[in-house]
C-alpha positions in Angstrom: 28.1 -1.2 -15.2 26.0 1.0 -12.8 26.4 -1.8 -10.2 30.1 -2.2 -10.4 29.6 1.4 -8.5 28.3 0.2 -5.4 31.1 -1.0 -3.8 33.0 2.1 -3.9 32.5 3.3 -0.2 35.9 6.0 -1.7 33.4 7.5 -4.5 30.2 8.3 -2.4 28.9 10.5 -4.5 29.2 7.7 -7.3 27.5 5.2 -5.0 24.6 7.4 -4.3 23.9 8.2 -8.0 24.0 4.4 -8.5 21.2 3.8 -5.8 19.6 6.6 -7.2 19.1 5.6 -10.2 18.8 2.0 -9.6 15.9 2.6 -7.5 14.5 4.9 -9.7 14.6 2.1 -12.7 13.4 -0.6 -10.3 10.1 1.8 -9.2 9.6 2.6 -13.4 10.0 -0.2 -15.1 9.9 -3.3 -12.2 9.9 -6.0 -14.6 12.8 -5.6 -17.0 15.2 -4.3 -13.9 14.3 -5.9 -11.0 15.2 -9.0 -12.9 18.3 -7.5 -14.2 19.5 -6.4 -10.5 18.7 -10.1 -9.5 20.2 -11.7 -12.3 23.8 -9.2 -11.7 24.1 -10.1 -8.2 23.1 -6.9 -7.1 20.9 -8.1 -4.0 24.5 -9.0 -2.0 26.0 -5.6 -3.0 22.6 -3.5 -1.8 22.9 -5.7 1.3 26.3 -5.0 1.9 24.9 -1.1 1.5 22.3 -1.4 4.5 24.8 -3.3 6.1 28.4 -0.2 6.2 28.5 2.1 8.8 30.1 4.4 5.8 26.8 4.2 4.2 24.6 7.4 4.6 20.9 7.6 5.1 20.2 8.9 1.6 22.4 5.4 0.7 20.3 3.4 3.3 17.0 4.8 1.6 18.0 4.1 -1.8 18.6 0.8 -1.1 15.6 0.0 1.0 13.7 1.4 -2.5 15.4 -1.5 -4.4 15.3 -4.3 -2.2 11.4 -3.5 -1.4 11.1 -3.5 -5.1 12.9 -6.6 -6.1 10.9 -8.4 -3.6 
């Protein structure tokens, strides 16, 4: 459910709790959700993240956190 939130460029607020707390699972606990943000086709909607000009830096960071973790 927490990734259905990402594409909601209406709901900022909503997108940056998502990223936060994404990031913040991917930095605790790598190995149960990293795989789970893989596995939910979350790398395309990160991307798509890095890749809005509606995306704020706090958005950009977050996101950077996850995909450096993933990887």
């Amino acid at each position: 459910p927490i990734l259905r939130l990402l594409p909601f460029f209406s709901s900022p607020g909503s997108q940056v709790w998502a990223l936060f707390a994404i990031a913040n699972l991917t930095s605790t606990d790598k190995e149960k959700y990293c795989e789970f943000v893989v596995r939910e086709n979350g790398i395309p909607l990160i991307q798509n993240i890095l890749n809005d000009v509606r995306s704020t830096q706090q958005m950009i960071n977050f996101a950077k956190v996850i995909l450096e973790n993933v990887a």
